[in-house]
C-alpha positions in Angstrom: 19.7 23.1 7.5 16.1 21.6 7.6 14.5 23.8 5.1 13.9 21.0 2.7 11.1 19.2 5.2 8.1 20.8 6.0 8.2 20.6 10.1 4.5 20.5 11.0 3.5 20.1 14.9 2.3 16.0 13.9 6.0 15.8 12.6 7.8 17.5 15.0 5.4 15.7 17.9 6.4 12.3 15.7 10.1 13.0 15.6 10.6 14.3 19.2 8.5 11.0 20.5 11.0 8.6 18.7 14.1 10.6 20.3 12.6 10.3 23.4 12.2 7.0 23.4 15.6 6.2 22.2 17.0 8.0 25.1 14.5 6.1 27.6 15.2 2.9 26.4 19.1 3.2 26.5 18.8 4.0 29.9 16.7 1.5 30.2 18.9 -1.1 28.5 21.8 0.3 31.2 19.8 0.0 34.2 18.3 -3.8 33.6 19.9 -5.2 30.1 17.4 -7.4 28.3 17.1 -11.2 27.5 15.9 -12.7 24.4 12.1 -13.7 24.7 9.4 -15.2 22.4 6.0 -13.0 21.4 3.7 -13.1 19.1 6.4 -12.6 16.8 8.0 -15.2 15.0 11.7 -14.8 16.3 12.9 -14.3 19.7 13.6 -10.6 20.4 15.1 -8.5 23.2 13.3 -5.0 23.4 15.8 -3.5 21.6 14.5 -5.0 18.5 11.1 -4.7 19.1 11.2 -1.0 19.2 12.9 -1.0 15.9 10.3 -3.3 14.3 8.2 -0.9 15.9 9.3 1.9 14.8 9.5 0.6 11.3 5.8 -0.5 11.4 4.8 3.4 12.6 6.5 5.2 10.2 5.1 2.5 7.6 1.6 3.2 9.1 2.5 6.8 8.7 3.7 6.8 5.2 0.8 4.9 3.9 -2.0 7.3 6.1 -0.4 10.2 4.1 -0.8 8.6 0.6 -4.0 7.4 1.2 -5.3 10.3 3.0 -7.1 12.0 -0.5 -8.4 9.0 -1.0 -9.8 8.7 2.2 -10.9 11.9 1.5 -12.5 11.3 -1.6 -14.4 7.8 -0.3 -15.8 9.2 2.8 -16.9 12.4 1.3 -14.4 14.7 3.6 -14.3 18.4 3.6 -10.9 18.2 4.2 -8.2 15.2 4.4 -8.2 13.4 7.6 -5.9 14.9 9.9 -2.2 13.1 10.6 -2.9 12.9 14.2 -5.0 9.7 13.5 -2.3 8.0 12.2 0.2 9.4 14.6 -2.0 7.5 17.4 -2.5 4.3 15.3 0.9 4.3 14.8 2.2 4.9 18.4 -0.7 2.3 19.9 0.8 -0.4 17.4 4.5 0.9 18.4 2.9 0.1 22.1 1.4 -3.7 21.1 4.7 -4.9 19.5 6.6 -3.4 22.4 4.6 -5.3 25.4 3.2 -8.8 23.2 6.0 -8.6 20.7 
């Protein structure tokens, strides 16, 4: 069923944080619902909508680590491309800063 990705430990780690975090949060939402408040962003948001602009801006951060990780490569004078894990931990520390200043 998922032959057609290639399910490496960053992307299964990746994958399995996100469901996790679904799961946490609608528990969350159950035991204390939200109310709309006003970050650094410019709307106000509940946190439901900050872990979706969240989670938009890791896998953006993701996406854009893979395609420029030969570069990278090639400009720092690597051995080998960077690993995924440093974007995996960018993108789960800016996941964390939208979710608590958001």
């Amino acid at each position: 069923m998922f032959n057609w990705m290639v399910w490496t430990t960053p992307v299964a780690v990746f994958f399995s944080c996100i469901a996790l975090m679904l799961v946490v949060m609608t528990v969350w939402e159950l035991k204390s619902p939200t109310t709309l408040r006003r970050g650094w962003l410019p709307m106000e948001t509940t946190r439901g909508d900050r872990l979706f602009i969240g989670l938009l801006s890791a896998a953006y951060v993701n996406l854009a680590f893979v395609g420029l990780a030969g570069k990278l490569q090639e400009w720092m004078s690597l051995e080998a491309e960077p690993s995924i894990w440093i974007s995996f931990v960018i993108s789960m520390a800016l996941l964390a800063l939208i979710m608590r200043k958001g």
